[in-house]
C-alpha positions as CSV (number, residue, x, y, z in Angstrom):
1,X,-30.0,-17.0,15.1
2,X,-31.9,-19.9,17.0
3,X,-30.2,-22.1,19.6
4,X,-29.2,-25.0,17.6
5,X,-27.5,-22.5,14.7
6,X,-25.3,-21.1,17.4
7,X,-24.2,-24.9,18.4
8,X,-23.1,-25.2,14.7
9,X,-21.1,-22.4,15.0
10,X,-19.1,-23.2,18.0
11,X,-15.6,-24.5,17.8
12,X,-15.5,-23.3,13.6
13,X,-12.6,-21.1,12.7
14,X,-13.9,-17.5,11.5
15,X,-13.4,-17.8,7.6
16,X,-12.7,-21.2,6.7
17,X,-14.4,-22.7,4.2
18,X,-17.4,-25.0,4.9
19,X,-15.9,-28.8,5.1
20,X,-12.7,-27.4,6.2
21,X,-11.7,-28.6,9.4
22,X,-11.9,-27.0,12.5
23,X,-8.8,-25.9,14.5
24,X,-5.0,-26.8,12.8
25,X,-2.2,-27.9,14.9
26,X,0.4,-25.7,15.6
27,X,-2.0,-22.4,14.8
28,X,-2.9,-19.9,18.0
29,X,-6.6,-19.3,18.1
30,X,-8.7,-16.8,20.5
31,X,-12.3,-18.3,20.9
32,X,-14.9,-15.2,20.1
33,X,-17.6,-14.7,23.2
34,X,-21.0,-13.5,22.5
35,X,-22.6,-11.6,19.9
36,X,-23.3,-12.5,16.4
37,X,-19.9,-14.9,16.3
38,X,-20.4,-16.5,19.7
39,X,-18.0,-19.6,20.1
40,X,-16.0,-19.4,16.7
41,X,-12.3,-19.2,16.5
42,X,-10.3,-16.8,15.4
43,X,-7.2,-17.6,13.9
44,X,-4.5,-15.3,15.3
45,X,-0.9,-16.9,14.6
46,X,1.7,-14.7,14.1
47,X,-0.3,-11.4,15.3
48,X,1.8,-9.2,17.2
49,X,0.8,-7.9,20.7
50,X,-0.5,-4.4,19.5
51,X,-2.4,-6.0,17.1
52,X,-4.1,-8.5,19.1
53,X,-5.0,-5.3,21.5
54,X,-6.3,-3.3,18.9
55,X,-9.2,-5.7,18.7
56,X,-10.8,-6.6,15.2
57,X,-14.1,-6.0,13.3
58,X,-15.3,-9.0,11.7
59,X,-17.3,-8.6,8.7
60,X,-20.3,-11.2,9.3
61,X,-23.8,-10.9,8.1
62,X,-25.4,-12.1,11.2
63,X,-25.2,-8.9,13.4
64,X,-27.7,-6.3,13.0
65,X,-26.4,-4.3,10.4
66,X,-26.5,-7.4,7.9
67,X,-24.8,-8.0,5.1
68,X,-21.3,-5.6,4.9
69,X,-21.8,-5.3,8.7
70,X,-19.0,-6.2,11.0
71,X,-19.0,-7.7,14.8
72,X,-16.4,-5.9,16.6
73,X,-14.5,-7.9,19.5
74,X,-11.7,-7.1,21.9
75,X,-9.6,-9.2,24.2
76,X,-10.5,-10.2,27.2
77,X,-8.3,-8.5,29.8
78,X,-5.8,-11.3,31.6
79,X,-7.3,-14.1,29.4
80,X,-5.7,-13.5,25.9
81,X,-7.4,-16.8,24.4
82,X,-11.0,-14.8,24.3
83,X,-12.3,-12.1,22.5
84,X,-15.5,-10.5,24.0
85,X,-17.9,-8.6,21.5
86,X,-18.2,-5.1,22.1
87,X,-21.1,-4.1,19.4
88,X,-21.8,-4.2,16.0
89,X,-20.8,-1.8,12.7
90,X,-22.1,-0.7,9.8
């Protein structure tokens, strides 16, 4: 992925539909930092504590297991509005 597809990218909610818009009022969002899903959100309203520290693993075909690969991400210690990417998955 080239500089200007990552720009595209940034600020987009993980999942929505293209022409949706971005970020909804009134919905809690942790912004994903580096790897293949640098700078999207990711919508996490009504997610409990434990699950927000569990981490996720986002299926996305831009890491380098491709299609049916996931981008795994954990919060950010102290800063629970980030998600830092710890790796990829088959």
């Amino acid at each position: 992925m080239n500089d200007d597809e990552r720009q595209l990218l940034r600020g987009r909610v993980y999942g929505a539909e293209p022409g949706q818009p971005g970020p909804l009022p009134g919905q809690t969002y942790a912004e994903l930092v580096g790897g293949p899903l640098d700078g999207l959100l990711l919508d996490v309203t009504g997610w409990t504590q434990d699950e927000i520290d569990t981490g996720v693993a986002l299926q996305t075909e831009l890491g380098q297991h491709g299609p049916g690969g996931r981008a795994l991400y954990d919060p950010r210690p102290g800063d629970p509005g980030r998600f830092d990417w710890t790796g990829d998955s088959p």
